[in-house]
PAVO-540884 format. One line per 2 residues: number of its first residue (from 1); their letters; for each residue x, y, z of C-alpha. Coordinates in pm, 1 decimal. Example, Ala and Ser with C-alpha at 12.3 -4.5 7.8 and 13.67 -1.06 7.14 Angstrom:
! residues 2
1> as> 1230.0,-450.0,780.0 ~ 1367.0,-106.0,714.0
This chain:
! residues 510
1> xx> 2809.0,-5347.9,642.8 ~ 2534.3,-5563.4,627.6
3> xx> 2190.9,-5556.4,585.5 ~ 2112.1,-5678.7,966.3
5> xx> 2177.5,-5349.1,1218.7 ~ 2117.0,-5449.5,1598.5
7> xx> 2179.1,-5133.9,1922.2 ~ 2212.2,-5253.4,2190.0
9> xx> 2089.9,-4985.7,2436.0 ~ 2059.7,-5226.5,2784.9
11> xx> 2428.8,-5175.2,2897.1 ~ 2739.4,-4987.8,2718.9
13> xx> 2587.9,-4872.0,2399.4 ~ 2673.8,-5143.4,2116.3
15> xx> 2636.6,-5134.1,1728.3 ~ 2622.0,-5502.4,1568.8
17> xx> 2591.8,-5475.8,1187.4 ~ 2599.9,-5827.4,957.7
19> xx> 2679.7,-6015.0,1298.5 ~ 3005.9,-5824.2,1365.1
21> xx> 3040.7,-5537.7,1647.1 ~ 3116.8,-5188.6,1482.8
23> xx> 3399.3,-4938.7,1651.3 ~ 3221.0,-4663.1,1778.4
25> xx> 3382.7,-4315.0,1834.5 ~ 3583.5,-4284.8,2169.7
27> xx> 3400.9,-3984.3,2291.7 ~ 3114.0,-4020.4,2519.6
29> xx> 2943.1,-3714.2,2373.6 ~ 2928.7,-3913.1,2047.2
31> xx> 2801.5,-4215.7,2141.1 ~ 2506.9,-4031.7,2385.5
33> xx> 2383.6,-3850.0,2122.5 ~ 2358.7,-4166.2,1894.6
35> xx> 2178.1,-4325.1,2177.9 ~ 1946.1,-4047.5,2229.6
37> xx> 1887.9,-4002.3,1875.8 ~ 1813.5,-4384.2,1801.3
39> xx> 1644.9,-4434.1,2141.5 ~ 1393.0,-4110.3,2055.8
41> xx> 1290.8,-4185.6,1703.7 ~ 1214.2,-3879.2,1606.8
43> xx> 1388.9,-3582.3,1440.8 ~ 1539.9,-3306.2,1634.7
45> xx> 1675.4,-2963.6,1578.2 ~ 2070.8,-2889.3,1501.3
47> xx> 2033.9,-2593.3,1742.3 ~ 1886.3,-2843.7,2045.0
49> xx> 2172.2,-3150.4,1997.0 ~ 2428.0,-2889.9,2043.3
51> xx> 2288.7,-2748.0,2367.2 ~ 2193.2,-3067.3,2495.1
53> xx> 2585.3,-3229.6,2432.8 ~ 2833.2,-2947.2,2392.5
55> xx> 2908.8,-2612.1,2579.2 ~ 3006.7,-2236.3,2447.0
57> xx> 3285.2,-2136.7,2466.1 ~ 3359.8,-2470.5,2226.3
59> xx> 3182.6,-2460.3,1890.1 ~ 2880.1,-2683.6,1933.5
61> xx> 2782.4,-2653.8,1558.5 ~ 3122.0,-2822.4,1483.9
63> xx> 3147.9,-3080.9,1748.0 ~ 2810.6,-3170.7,1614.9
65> xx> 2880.4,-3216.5,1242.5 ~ 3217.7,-3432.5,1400.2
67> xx> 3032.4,-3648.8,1587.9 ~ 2779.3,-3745.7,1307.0
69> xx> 3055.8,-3793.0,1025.3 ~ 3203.0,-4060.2,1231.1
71> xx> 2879.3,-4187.4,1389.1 ~ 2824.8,-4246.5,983.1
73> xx> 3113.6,-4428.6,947.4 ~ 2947.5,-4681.5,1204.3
75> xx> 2592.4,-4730.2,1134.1 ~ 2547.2,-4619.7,776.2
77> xx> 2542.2,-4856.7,485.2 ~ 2655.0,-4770.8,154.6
79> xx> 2265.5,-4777.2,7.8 ~ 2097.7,-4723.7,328.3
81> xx> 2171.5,-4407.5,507.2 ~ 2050.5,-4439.4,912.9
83> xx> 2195.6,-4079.9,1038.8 ~ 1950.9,-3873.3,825.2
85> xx> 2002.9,-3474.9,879.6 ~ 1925.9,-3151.1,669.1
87> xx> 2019.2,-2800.9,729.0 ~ 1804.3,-2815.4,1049.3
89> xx> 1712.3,-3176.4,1168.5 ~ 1888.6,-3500.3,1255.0
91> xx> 1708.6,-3825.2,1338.8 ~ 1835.1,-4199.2,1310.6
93> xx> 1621.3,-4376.5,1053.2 ~ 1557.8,-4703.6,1322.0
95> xx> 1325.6,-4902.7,1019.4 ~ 1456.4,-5247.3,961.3
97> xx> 1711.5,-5225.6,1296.2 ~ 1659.5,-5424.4,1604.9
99> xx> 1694.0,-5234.2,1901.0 ~ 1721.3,-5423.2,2236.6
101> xx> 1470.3,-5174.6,2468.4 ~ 1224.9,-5090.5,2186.2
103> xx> 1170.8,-5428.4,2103.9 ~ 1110.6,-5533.3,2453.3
105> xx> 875.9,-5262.3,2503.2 ~ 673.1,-5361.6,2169.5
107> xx> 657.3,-5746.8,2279.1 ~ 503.0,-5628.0,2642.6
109> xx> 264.4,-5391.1,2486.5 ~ 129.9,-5699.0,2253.9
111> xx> -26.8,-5868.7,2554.4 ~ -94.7,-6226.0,2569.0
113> xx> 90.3,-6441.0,2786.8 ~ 465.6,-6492.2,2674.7
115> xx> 665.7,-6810.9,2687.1 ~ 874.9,-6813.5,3022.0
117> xx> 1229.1,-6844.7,2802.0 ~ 1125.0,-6500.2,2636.6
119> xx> 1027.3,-6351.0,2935.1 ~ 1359.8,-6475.9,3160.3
121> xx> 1532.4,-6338.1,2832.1 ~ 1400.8,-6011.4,2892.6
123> xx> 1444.7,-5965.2,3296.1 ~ 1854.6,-6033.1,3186.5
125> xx> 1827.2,-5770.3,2977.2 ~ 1651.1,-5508.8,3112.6
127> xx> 1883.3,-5629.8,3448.2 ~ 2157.1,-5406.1,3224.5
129> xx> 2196.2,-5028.1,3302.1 ~ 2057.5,-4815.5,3063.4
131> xx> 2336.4,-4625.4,2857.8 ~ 2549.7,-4739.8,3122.0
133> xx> 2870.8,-4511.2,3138.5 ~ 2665.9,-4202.8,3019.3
135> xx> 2558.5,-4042.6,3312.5 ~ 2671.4,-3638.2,3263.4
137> xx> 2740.5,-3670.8,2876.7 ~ 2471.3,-3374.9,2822.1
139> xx> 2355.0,-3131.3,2987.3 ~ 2078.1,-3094.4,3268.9
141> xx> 1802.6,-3170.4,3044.7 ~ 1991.6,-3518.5,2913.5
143> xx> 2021.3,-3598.8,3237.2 ~ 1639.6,-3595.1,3345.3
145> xx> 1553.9,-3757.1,3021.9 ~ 1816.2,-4015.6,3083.1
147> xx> 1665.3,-4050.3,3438.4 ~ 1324.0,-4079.3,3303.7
149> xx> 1447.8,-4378.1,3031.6 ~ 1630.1,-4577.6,3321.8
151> xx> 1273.9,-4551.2,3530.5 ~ 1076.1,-4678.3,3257.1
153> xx> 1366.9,-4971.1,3211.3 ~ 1348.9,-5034.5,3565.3
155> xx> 977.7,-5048.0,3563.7 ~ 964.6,-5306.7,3246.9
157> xx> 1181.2,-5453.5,3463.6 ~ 987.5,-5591.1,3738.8
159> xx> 676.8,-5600.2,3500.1 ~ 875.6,-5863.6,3354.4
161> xx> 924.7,-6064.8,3670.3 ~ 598.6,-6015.3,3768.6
163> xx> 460.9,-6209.2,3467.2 ~ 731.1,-6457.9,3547.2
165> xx> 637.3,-6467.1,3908.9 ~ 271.8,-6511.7,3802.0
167> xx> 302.5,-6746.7,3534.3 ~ 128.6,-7054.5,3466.8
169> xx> 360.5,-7248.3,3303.1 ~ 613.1,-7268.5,3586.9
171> xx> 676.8,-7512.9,3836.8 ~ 632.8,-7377.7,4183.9
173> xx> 1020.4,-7372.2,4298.7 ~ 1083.1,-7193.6,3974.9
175> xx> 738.1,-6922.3,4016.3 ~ 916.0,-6881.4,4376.5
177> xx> 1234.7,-6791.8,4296.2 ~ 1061.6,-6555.5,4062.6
179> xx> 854.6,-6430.2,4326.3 ~ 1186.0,-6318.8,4517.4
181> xx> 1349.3,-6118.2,4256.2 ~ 964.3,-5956.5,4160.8
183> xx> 1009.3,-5880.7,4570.7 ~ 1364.7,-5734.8,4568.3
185> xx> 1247.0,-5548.4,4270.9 ~ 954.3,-5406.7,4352.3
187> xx> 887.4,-5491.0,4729.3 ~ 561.3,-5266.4,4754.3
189> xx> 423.2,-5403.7,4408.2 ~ 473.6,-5795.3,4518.3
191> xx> 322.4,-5698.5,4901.1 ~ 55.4,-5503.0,4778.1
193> xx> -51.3,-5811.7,4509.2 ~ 30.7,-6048.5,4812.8
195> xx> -227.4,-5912.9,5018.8 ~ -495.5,-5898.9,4739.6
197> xx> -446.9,-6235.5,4648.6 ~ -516.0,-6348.6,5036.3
199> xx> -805.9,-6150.4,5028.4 ~ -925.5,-6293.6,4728.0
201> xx> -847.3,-6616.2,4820.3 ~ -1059.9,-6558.9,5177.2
203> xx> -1355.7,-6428.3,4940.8 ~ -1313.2,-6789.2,4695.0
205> xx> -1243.1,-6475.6,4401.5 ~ -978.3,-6572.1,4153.2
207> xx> -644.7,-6432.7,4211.0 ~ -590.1,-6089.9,4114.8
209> xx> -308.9,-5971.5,3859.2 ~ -77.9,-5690.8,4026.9
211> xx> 23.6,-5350.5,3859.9 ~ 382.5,-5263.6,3907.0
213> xx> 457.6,-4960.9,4145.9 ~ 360.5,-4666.5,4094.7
215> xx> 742.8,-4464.6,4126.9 ~ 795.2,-4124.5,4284.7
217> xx> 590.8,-3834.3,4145.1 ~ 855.1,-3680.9,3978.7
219> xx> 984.0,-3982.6,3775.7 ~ 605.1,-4068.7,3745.0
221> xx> 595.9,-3722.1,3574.9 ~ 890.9,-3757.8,3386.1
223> xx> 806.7,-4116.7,3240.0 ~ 432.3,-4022.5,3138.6
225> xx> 642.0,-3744.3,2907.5 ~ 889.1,-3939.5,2734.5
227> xx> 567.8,-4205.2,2705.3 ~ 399.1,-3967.9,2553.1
229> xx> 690.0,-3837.7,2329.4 ~ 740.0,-4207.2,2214.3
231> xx> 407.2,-4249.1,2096.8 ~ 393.6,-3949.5,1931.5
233> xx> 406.3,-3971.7,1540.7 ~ 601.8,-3692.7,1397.2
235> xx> 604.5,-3639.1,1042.6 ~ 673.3,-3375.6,786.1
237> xx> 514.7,-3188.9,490.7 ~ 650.7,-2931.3,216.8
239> xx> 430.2,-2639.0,66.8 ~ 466.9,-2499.5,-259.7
241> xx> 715.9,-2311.3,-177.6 ~ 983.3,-2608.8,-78.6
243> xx> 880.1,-2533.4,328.3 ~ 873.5,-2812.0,524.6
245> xx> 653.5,-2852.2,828.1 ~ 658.7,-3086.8,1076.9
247> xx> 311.5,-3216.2,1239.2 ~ 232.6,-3476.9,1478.2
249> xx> -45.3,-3674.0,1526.4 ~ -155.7,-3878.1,1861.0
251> xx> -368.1,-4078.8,2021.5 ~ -713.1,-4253.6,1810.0
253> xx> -1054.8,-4144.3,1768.1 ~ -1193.6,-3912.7,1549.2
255> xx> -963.0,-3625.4,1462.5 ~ -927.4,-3262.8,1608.1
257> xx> -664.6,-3029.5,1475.9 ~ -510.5,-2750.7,1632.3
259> xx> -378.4,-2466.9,1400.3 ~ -28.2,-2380.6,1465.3
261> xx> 39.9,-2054.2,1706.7 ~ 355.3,-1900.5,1754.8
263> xx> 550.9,-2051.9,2067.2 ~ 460.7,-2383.0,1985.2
265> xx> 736.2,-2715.4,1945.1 ~ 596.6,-3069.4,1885.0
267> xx> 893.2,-3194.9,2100.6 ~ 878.8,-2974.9,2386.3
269> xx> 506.0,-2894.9,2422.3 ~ 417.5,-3214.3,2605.3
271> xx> 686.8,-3145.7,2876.3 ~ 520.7,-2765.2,2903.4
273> xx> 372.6,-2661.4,3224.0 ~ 211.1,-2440.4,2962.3
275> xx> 15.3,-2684.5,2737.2 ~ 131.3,-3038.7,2822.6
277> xx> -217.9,-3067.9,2999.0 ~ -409.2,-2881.0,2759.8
279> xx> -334.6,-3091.3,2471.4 ~ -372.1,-3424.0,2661.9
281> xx> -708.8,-3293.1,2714.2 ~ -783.1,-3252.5,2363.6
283> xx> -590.3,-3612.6,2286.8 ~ -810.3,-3807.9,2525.2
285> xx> -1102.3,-3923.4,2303.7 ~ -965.2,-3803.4,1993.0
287> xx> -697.7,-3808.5,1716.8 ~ -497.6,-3506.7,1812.5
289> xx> -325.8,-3340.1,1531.5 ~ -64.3,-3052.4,1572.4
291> xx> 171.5,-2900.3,1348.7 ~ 458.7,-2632.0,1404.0
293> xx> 435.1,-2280.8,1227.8 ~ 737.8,-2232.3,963.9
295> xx> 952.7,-2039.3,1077.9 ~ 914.5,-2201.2,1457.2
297> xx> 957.9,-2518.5,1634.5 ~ 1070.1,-2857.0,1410.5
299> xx> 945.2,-2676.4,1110.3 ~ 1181.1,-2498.3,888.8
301> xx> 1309.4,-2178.3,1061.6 ~ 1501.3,-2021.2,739.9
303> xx> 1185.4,-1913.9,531.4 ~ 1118.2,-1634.9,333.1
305> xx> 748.1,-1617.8,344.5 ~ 635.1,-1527.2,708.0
307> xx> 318.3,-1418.7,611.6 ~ -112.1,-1490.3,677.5
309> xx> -143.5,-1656.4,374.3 ~ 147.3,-1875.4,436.5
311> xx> 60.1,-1974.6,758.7 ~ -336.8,-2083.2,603.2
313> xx> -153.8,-2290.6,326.1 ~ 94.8,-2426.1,574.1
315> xx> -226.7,-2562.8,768.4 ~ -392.6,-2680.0,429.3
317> xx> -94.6,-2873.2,325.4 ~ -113.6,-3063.6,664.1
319> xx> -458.3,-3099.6,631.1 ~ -412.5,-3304.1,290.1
321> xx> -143.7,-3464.8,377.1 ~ -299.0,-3664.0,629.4
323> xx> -634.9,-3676.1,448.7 ~ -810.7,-3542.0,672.8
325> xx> -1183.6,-3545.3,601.7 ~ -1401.7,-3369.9,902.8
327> xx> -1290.7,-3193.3,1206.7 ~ -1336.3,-2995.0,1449.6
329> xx> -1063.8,-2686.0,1432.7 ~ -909.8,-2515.3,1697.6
331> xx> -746.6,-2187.9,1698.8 ~ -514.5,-2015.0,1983.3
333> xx> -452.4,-1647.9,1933.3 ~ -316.6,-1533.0,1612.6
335> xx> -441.8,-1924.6,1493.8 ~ -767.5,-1833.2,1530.9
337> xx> -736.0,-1605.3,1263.4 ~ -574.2,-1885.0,1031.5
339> xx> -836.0,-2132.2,1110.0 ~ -1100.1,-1827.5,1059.0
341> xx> -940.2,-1818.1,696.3 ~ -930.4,-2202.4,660.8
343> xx> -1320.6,-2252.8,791.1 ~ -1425.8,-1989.2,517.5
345> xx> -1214.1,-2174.9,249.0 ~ -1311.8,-2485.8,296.8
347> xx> -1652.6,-2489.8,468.0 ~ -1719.6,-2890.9,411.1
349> xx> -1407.2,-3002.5,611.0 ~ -1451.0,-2813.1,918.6
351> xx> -1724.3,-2917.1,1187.9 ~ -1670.6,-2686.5,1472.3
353> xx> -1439.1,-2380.1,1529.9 ~ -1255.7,-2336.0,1917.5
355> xx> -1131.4,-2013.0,1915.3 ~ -936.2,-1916.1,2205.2
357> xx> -728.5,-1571.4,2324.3 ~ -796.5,-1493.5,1922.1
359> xx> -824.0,-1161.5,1737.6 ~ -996.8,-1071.6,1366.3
361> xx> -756.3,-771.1,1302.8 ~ -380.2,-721.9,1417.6
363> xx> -198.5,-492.6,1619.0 ~ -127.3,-249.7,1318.3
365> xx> -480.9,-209.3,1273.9 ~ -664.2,-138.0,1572.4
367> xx> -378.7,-77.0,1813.8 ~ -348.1,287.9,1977.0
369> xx> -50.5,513.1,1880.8 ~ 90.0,441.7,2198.6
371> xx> 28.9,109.3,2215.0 ~ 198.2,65.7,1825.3
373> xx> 544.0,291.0,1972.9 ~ 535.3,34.3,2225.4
375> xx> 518.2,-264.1,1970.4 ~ 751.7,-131.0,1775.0
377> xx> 1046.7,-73.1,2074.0 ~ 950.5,-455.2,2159.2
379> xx> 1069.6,-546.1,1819.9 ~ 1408.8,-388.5,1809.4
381> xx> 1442.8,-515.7,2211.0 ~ 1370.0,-868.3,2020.8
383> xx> 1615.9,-848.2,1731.9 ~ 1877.3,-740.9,1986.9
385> xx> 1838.3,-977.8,2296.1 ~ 1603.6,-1308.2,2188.8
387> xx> 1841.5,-1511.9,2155.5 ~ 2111.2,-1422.2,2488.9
389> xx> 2142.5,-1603.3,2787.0 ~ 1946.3,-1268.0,2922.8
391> xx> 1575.2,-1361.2,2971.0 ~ 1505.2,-1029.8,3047.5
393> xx> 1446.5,-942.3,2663.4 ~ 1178.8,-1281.3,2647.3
395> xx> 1030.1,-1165.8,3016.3 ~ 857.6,-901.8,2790.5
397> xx> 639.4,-1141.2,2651.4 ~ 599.1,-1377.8,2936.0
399> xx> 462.4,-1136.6,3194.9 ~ 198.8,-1027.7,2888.4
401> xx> 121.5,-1359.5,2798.5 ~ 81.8,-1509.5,3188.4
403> xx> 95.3,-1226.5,3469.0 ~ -62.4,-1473.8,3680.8
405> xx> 161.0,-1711.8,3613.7 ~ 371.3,-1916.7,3903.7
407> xx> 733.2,-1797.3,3904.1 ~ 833.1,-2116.3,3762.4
409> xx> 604.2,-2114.5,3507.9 ~ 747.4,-1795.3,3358.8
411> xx> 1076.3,-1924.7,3416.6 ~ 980.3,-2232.2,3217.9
413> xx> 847.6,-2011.9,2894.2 ~ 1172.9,-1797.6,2912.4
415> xx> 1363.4,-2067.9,2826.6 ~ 1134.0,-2231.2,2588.1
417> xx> 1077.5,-1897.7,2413.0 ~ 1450.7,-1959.0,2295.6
419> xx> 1446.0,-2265.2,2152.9 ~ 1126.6,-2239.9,1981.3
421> xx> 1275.7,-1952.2,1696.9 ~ 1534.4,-1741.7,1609.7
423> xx> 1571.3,-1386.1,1709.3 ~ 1522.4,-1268.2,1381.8
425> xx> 1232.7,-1510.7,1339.1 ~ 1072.2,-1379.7,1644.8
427> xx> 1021.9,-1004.8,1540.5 ~ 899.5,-1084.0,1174.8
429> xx> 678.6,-1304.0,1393.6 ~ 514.3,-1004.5,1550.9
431> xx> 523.0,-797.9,1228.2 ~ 329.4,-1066.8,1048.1
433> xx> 40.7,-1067.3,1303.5 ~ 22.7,-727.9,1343.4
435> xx> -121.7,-714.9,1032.9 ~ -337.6,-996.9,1012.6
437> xx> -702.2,-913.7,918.6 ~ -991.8,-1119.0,895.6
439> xx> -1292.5,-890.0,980.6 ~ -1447.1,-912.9,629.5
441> xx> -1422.9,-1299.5,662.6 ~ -1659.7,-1354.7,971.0
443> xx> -1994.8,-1328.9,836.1 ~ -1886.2,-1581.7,621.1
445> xx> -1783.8,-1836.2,859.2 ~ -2076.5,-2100.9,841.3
447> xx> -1908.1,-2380.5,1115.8 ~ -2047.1,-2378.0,1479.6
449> xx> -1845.1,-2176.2,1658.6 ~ -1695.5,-2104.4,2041.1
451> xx> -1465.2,-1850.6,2102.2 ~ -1342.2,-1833.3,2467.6
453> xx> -1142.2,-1554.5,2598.9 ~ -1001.9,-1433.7,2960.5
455> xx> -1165.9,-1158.8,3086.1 ~ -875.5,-946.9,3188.0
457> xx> -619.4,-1075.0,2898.7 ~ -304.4,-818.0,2864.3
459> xx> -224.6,-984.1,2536.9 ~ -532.0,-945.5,2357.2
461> xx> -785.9,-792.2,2518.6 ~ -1165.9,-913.6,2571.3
463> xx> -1268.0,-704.1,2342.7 ~ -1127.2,-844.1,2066.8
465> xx> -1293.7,-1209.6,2130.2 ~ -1618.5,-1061.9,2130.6
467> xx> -1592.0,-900.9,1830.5 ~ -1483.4,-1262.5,1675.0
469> xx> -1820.2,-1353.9,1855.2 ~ -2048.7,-1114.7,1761.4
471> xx> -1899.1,-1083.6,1404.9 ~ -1954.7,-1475.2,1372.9
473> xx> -2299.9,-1625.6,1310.3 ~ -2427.4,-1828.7,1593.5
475> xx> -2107.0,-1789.2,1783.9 ~ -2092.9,-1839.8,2126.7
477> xx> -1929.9,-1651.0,2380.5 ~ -1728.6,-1757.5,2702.8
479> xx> -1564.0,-1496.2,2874.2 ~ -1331.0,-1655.0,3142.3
481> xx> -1193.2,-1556.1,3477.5 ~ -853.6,-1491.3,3390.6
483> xx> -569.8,-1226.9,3331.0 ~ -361.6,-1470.6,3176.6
485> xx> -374.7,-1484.9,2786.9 ~ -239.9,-1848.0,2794.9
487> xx> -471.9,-2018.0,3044.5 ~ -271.6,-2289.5,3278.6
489> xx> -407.2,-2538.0,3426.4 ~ -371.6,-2423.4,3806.2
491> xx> -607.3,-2166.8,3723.9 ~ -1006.1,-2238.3,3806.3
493> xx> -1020.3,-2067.4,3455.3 ~ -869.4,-2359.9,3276.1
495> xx> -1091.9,-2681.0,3380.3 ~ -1397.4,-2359.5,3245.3
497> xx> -1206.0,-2367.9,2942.3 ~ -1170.7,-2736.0,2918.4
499> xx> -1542.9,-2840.7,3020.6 ~ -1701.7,-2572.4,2807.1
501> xx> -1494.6,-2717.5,2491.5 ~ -1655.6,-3059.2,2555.3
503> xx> -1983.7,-2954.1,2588.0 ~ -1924.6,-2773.4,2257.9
505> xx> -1758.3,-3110.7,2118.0 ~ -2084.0,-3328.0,2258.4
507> xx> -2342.2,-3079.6,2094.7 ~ -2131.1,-3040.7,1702.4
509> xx> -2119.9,-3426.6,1764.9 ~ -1723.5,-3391.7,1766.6
């Protein structure tokens, strides 16, 4: 093949390589998955492809390794590999290739006024159906996100005649015949900018330039996501120990990094009902900066170090990797201890500690007898059921996590409980914190400090975060109305949370 790859997304999916088409495999499954994969850009787990594409009682794990040898065969080049997988990832490597959406997308987001040709280019395009022919390829969840992609097209759409509609380089007859397929494409849009302009033009105001319409609240929802999953910059790491982690940056500003906590995944967070709105919170004036715990989300799951000091040098490695100078540090339950660790170790990088739902000492330390039998049947209940169709064995941990929670909440954080780790991964999980211990380490923390924590918490209880408090010089204390150890954002308790951490940010200057 040639150097010159073009994918064609905007209609049947289409591979032109050196200016000739490429055969692509018969099967549907096949060719969605290369369009998902190249229409992402970004890497996702082995484990996720199959569930999203193939069914038990087939064998997903070899239907996927099928349909990438032979999606090889059609967009790899003998010195440039595009389908680029390990034991646990796949992602298309899309630098150098033209690809018919993205690039329409990047030439909007440039701004500027484009010539009319380019423009009428574009409307032909994007007049295509997206992955046309690959409705019910995947599974439910390909299905929203293939929704969600077709909105956005359709939206680009009649942003595109809009601008055409609007421009001044076109003749009237041409602007007007524009100006009809703007109103067949958007008839609320074009009425809503017709009115404005007649008021404008009654008040001697220039004429105003009209936003697109806003779509229905749950495709609004669903395109903010995969917006935000686009602009997302994933990237990966290795420790010492040949680990690789995968972190993700977003947003600009000056930085703020979140240690990683266990039931975290860089792809799936943003779509949580758990923390989608927490971390665009902490992304709005900032440079957020995330990173999966080994052993968990994009991060390598088969690891033979689960321990505390792995998970501080995981966070150090990401921290040099990205050069990051200054920044404020936040730390989510058993995270808090990590960035307690980090903070001590390296006292000129961090500006201000967030500690939230966090502990000094583990479960193995300070938990009853009872309380440890308890911990300990949860563990063999894990090994056994974590992975099953059977959310029963994950309910466990949802009701402690978020009693309050709305039923589909919970029902949410079953299912993402499962495709965060491994079974197996999920009980040395809960060994590793249990003995996590950082009590000798707070008098030496020398950051400014806020450590938050839910009053009636049946995960960790209160009295843990005030002994972070008290044990930390300076600290202050916010004790929040809450049972739920993972505060969501229907909760009065979590816009506390969020305006007390920007008063903190304001005062460290953050």
């Amino acid at each position: 093949m040639g150097d010159t790859l073009e994918i064609t997304l905007l209609g049947e999916v289409r591979v032109v390589a050196g200016g000739r088409d490429i055969a692509l495999p018969a099967s549907r499954k096949a060719r969605a998955l290369l369009a998902f994969l190249v229409a992402t850009n970004r890497p996702h787990r082995r484990e996720r492809l199959c569930e999203l594409f193939w069914d038990l009682p087939d064998d997903p794990k070899a239907a996927l390794r099928w349909a990438l040898s032979h999606l090889r065969r059609a967009v790899d080049a003998p010195d440039r590999p595009r389908i680029v997988a390990d034991r646990e990832r796949v992602q298309f490597d899309a630098d150098g290739a033209r690809i018919d959406i993205a690039a329409i997308h990047a030439r909007l987001r440039e701004g500027g006024t484009i010539p009319p040709d380019d423009l009428s280019a574009m409307a032909e395009q994007l007049d295509a159906v997206f992955l046309d022919g690959l409705d019910g390829a995947g599974d439910e969840g390909f299905d929203a996100w293939l929704m969600a992609e077709r909105e956005d097209a359709r939206m680009a759409r009649a942003g595109v005649l809009r601008r055409l509609a609007l421009h001044p380089d076109l003749p009237p007859m041409e602007a007007r015949k524009w100006q009809k397929l703007w109103n067949d494409a958007d008839p609320e849009g074009a009425e809503a900018h017709e009115r404005a302009a007649r008021a404008a033009a009654a008040a001697g105001d220039p004429p105003p330039v009209a936003p697109p319409r806003s779509p229905d609240p749950e495709v609004r929802v669903a395109r903010a996501r995969a917006k935000v999953l686009r602009a997302q910059r994933i990237g990966f790491c290795e420790v010492r120990d040949g680990t690789k982690i995968a972190y993700a940056t977003i947003g600009s500003g000056p930085p703020i990094l979140k240690a990683a906590n266990w039931l975290n995944h860089l792809e799936f967070d943003w779509t949580s009902p758990i923390w989608g709105k927490s971390f665009a919170e902490l992304a709005r004036a900032h440079t957020f900066v995330r990173y999966d715990e080994r052993g968990c989300g994009l991060s390598d799951w088969d690891v033979s170090d689960l321990s505390f000091e792995a998970f501080v040098e995981d966070l150090e490695t990401v921290v040099d990797t990205l050069g990051l100078e200054k920044f404020p540090l936040v730390g989510i339950s058993q995270g808090a201890a990590v960035s307690i660790e980090y903070a001590v170790r390296h006292p000129g990088r961090v500006t201000g500690l967030i500690l939230i739902g966090g502990y000094a000492a583990g479960w193995r330390h300070l938990a009853s007898p009872e309380e440890q039998a308890r911990r300990e049947a949860v563990l063999n209940l894990t090994r056994l059921g974590w992975g099953t169709d059977n959310s029963a064995y994950r309910h466990i941990f949802s009701q402690t996590f978020m009693p309050d929670a709305s039923a589909e909440d919970l029902a949410w954080f079953d299912d993402f409980q499962r495709h965060t780790t491994s079974p197996e991964n999920a009980a040395r999980f809960q060994e590793a914190f249990g003995v996590i211990d950082v009590r000798d380490r707070l008098a030496q923390v020398r950051a400014p400090t806020i450590v938050l924590h839910s009053r009636h918490d049946q995960r960790i209880p209160m009295d843990q975060g005030r002994a972070l408090a008290s044990g930390i010089p300076g600290a202050q204390f916010v004790p929040l109305e809450s049972r739920n150890h993972i505060i969501v954002d229907s909760e009065p308790a979590w816009r506390d949370c969020v305006e007390a951490i920007g008063v903190f940010l304001n005062e460290i200057g953050g």
